[in-house]
C-alpha positions as CSV (number, residue, x, y, z in Angstrom):
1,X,-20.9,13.1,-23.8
2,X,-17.1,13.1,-23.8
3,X,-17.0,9.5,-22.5
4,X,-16.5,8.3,-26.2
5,X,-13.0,10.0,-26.2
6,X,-12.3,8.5,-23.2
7,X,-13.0,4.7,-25.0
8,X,-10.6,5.5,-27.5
9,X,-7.9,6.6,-25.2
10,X,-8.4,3.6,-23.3
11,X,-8.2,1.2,-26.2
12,X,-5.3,2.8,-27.5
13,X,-3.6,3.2,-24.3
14,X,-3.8,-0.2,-24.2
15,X,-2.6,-1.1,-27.7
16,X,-6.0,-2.9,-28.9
17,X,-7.5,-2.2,-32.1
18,X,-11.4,-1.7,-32.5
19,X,-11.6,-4.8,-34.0
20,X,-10.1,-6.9,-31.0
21,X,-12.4,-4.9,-28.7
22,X,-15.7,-5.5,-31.0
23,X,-14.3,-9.0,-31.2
24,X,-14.0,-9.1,-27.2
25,X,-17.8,-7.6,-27.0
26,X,-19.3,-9.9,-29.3
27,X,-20.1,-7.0,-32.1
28,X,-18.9,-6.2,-35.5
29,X,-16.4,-3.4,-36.0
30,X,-19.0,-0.8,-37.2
31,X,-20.9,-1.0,-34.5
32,X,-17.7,-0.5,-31.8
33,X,-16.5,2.5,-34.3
34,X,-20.5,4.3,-33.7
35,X,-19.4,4.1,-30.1
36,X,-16.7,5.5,-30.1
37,X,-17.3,8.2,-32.5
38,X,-20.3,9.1,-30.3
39,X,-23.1,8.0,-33.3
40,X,-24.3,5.9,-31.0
41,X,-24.6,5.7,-27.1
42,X,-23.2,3.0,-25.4
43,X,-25.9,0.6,-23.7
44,X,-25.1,0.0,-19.5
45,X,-24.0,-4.0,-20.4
46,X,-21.6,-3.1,-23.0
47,X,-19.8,-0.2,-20.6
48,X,-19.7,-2.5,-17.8
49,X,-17.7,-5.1,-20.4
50,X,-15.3,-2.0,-21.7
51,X,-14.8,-1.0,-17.2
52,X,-14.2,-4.6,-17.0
53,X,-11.7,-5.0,-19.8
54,X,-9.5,-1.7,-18.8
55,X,-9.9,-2.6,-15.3
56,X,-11.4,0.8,-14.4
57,X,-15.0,1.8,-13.4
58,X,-17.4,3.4,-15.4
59,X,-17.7,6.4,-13.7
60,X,-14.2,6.8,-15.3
61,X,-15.2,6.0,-18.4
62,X,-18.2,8.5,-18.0
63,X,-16.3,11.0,-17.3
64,X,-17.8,11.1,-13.7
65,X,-14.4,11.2,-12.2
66,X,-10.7,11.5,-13.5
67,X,-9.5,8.5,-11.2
68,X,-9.3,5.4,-13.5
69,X,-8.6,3.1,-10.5
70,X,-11.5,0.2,-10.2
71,X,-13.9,0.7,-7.8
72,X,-13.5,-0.3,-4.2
73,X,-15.8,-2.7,-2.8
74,X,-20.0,-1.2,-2.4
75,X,-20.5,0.3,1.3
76,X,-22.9,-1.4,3.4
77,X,-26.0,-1.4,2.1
78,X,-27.9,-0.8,5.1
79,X,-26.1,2.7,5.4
80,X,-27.8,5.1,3.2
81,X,-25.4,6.6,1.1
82,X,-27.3,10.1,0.9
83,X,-31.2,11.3,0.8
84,X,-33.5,11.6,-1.3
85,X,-35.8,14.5,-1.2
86,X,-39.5,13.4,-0.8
C-alpha cells in the first residue's frame, strides 16, 4: 500500500518531524517510523488522527483519491449511497 509514502510527504510537506507527529499521536518514534516505512499498517484511529492533523481525508491519505481537500459534509443518510448485491 502506497499510502505510507503519502504520510511522509504530508509530514514533510508540512515541516514536522516524526518525532513531533509520534509525539502528537501519543506513540514513540519507532513506532511512527514502522508506519511510515510500511513495517507496519496503520490502525483506522491513528489514520483518522494523521487526516485530522493535515486537514485532509483519509481516502487521500489511502491513496483512494489524489484530492487532499477534507471531506465535505456525509450525504443524508436516508439516501442510499449505492446497492449492495444480495
Amino acid at each position: 500500500m502506497a499510502c505510507y509514502r503519502r504520510i511522509r510527504e504530508l509530514r514533510e510537506d508540512h515541516d514536522l518531524t516524526q518525532a513531533a507527529v509520534s509525539r502528537h499521536l501519543g506513540m514513540k518514534q519507532p513506532q511512527y517510523f514502522r508506519y511510515e516505512q510500511g513495517y507496519r499498517d496503520i490502525p483506522t484511529d491513528i489514520l483518522i488522527r494523521l487526516a485530522d492533523l493535515y486537514n485532509t481525508s483519509t481516502d487521500y491519505i489511502l491513496e483512494r483519491t489524489d484530492d487532499p481537500a477534507p471531506p465535505q459534509d456525509c450525504p443524508d443518510s436516508k439516501t442510499p449511497v449505492r446497492s449492495l448485491p444480495e
